[in-house]
C-alpha positions in Angstrom: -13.8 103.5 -35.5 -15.0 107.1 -35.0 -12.6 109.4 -33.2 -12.5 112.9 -32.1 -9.8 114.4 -34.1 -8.8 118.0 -34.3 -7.2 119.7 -37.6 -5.1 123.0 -36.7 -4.3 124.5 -40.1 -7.5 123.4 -41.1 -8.4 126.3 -43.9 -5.1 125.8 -45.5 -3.9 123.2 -48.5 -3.4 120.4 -46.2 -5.7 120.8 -43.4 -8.6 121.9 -45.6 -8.5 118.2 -47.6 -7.8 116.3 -44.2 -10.6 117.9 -42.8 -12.9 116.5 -45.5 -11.2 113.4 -45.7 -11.9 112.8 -42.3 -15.6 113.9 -42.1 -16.2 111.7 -45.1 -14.9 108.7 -42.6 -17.2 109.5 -40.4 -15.3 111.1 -37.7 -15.7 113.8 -35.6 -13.6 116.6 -36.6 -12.9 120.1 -34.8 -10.9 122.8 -37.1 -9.5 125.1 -35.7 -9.6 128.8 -37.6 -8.3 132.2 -36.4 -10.9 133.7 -37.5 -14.5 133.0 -39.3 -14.0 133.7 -42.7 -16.1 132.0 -46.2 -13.4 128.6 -45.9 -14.3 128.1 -42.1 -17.7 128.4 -43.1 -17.1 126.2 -45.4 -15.8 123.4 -43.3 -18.4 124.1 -41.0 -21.1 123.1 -44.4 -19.1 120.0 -44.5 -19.8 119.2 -40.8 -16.8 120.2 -38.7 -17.0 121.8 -35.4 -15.2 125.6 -36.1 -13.5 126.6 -32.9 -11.5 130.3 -32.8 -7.9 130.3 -31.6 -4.6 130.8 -32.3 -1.6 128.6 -31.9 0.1 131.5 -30.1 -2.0 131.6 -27.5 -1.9 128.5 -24.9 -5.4 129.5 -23.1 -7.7 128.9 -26.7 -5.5 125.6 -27.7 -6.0 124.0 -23.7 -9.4 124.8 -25.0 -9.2 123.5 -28.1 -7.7 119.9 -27.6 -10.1 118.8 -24.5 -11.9 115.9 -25.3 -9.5 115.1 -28.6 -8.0 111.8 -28.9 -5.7 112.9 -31.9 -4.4 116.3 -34.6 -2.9 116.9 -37.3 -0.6 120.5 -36.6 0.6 122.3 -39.6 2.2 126.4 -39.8 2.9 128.5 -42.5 6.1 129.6 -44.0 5.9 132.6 -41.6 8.0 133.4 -37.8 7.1 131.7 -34.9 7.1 128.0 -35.6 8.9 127.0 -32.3 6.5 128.3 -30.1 3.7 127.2 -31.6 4.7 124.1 -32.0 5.9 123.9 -27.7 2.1 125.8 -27.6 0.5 122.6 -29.0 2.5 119.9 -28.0 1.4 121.5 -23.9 -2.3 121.8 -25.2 -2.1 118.1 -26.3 0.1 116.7 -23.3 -2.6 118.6 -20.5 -5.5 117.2 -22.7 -4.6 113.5 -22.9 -4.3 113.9 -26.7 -2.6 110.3 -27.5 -1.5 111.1 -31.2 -0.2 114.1 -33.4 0.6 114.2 -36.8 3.1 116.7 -37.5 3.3 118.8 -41.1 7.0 119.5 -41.2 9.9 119.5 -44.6 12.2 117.8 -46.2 15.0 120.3 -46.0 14.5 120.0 -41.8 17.5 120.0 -41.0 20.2 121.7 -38.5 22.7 122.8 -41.2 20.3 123.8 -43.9 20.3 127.6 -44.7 16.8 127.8 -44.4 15.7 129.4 -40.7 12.2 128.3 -41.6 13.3 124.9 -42.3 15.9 124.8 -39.1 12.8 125.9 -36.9 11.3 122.7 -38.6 14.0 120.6 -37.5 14.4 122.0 -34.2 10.1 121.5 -33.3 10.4 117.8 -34.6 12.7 117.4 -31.9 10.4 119.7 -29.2 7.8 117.2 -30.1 9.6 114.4 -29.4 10.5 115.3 -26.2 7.0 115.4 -25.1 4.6 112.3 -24.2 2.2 112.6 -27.3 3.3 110.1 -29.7 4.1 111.8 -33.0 4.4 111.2 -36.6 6.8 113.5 -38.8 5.7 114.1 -42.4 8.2 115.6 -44.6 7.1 116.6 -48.1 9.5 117.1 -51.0 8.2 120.2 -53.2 4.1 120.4 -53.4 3.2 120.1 -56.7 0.8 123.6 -56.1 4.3 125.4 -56.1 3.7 124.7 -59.9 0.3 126.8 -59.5 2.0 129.2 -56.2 4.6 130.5 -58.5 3.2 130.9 -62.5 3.4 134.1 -63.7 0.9 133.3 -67.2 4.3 133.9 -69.2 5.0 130.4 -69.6 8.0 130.8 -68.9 9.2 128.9 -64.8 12.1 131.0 -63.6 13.3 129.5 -60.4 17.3 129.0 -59.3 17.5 125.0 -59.2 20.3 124.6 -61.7 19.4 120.9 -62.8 18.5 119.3 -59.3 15.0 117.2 -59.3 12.5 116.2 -57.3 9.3 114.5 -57.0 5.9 116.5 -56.9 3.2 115.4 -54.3 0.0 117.3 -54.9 -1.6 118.6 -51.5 -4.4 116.1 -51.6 -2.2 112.8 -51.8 -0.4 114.4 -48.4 -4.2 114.9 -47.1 -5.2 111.2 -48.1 -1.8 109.9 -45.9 -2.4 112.6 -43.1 -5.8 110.9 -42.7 -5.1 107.5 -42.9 -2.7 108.1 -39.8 -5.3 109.5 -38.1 -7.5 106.6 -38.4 -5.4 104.3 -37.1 -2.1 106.6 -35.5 -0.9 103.7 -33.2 1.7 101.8 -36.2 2.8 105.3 -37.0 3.4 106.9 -33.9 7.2 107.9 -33.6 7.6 107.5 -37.2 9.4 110.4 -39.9 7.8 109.5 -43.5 9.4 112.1 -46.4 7.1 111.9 -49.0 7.3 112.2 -52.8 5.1 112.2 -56.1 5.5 109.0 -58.2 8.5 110.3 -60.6 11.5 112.5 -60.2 12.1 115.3 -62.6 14.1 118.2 -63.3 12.6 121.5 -64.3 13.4 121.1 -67.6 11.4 118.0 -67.8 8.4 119.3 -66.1 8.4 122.5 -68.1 7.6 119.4 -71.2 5.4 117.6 -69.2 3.2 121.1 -68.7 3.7 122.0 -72.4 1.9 118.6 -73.2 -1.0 119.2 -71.0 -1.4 122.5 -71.7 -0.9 122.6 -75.5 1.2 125.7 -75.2 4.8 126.3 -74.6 6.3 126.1 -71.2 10.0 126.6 -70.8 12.1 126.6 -67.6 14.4 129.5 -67.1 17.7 128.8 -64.1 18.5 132.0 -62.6 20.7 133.1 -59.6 19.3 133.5 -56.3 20.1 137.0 -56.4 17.9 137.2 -59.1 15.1 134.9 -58.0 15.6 137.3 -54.9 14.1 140.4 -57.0 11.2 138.1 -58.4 9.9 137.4 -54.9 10.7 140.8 -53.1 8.6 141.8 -56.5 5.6 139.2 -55.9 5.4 140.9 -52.2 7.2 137.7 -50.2 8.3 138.5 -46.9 11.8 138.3 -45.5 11.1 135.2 -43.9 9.7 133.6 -46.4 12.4 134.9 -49.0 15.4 133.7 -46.8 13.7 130.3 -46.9 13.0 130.1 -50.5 16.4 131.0 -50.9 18.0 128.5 -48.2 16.0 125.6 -49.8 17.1 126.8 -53.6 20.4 126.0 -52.1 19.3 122.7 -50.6 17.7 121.4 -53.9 20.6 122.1 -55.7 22.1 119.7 -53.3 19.8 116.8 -53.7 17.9 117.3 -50.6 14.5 117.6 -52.2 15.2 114.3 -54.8 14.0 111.1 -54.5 11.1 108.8 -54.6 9.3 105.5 -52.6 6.2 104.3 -52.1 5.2 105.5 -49.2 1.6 107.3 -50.1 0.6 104.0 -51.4 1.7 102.2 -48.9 -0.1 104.2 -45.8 -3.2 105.3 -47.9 -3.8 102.5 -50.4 -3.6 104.8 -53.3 -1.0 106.2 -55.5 0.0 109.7 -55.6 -0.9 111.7 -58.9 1.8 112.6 -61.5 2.9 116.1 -62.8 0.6 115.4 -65.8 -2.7 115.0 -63.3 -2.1 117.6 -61.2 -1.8 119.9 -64.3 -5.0 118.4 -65.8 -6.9 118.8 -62.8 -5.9 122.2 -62.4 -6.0 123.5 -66.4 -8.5 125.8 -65.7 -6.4 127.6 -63.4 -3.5 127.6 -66.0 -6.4 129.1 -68.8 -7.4 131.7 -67.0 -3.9 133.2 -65.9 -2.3 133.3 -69.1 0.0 136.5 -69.6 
């Protein structure tokens, strides 16, 4: 059945492959952009309706929801989430929006050490308190932090000891974040975590990469303090670095483990491996070699 669906976010990871998704099922699909830029224009190519506004300003979502029967909200690792998140869930509840689908983490949590991921926790539970019937997703790890964070050494220096977890490639998260949106009613008050298909360690992807890429990949534990200098180096900001640093902690914990079957199960088809997603994405890993 077509609906009228709205994708905020919709030039990120996500958003940008849910937007397609849903276009190619023949809905009608607003994405909302703060600006104009070559991806909006993109999107718009594709056949979405571009509308400007910002999920900090009330006035441009009220404006952006009217007429939408359901969304798919997601924010970036940056300050603010709360409010956006209260902005949205106003927009939605004004405008008769009668589902949401909610891009939040699986670290979201009250004790975690992560503010980002606390904010998480904390708009989950704004959201619920409001009449729009809403689906939490919470990803493990993205498999793109495997592309977000190579250096073209080879080498993966990151502060997770020996904890695992199961990478889920952006567009396997897109494929379930549409299928809800198809049909949001069996969903609707529901919190999926989400995984890739196998649970690793470091160590073990670092081999799985080396096989794909016919080179040498090697993971390297360090401290936070050092994995600290690395991203105050790469130009993160403090928010961003307090999180990274809060969910190093978590993962050593076990938050970020574990495994079902739950892309499968809500959109009919498996999520990729480690060894896909590097395949898919070896021209990257070619061109940024150190």
């Amino acid at each position: 059945m077509e609906r009228n669906l709205l994708v905020i976010g919709s030039t990120g990871k996500t958003g940008s492959q849910t937007t397609e998704l849903l276009l190619e099922r023949g809905h009608r699909v607003r994405a909302l952009v703060r600006r104009r830029d070559e991806r909006a224009a993109r999107l718009a190519g594709l056949g979405a309706e571009i509308v400007e506004g910002d999920v900090h300003d009330i006035n441009s979502l009220t404006a952006a929801t009217k007429g939408i029967e359901a969304l798919y909200f997601t924010y970036p690792v940056v300050p603010g989430l709360v409010d956006a998140t209260a902005n949205v869930a106003q927009a939605a509840a004004e405008n008769g929006v009668r589902a949401m689908v909610n891009m939040s983490q699986i670290s979201a949590r009250r004790e975690t050490a992560s503010n980002a991921a606390r904010q998480h926790w904390i708009a989950e539970r704004v959201l619920d308190r409001f009449p729009v019937p809403v689906t939490h997703l919470r990803p493990t790890f993205f498999a793109e932090w495997l592309i977000m964070m190579w250096d073209g050494t080879g080498k993966l220096r990151f502060p997770f000891a020996d904890g695992r977890h199961a990478p889920i490639a952006a567009s396997d998260q897109a494929r379930v974040i549409a299928s809800i949106l198809d049909d949001p009613t069996p969903h609707a008050g529901k919190t999926y975590p989400l995984y890739g298909p196998v649970e690793l360690n470091h160590y073990e992807i670092a081999e799985k990469m080396s096989r794909v890429l016919g080179r040498e990949v090697t993971y390297l534990p360090i401290e936070l303090d050092e994995f600290a200098a690395v991203l105050e180096k790469w130009g993160a900001s403090p928010h961003l670095t307090q999180h990274l640093l809060g969910v190093a902690v978590d993962y050593r914990n076990g938050i970020f483990a574990g495994t079902n079957d739950l892309v499968e199960e809500i959109s009919g088809t498996a999520p990729m491996d480690v060894e896909t997603f590097i395949s898919k994405n070896r021209g990257f890993y070619d061109s940024h070699t150190a």
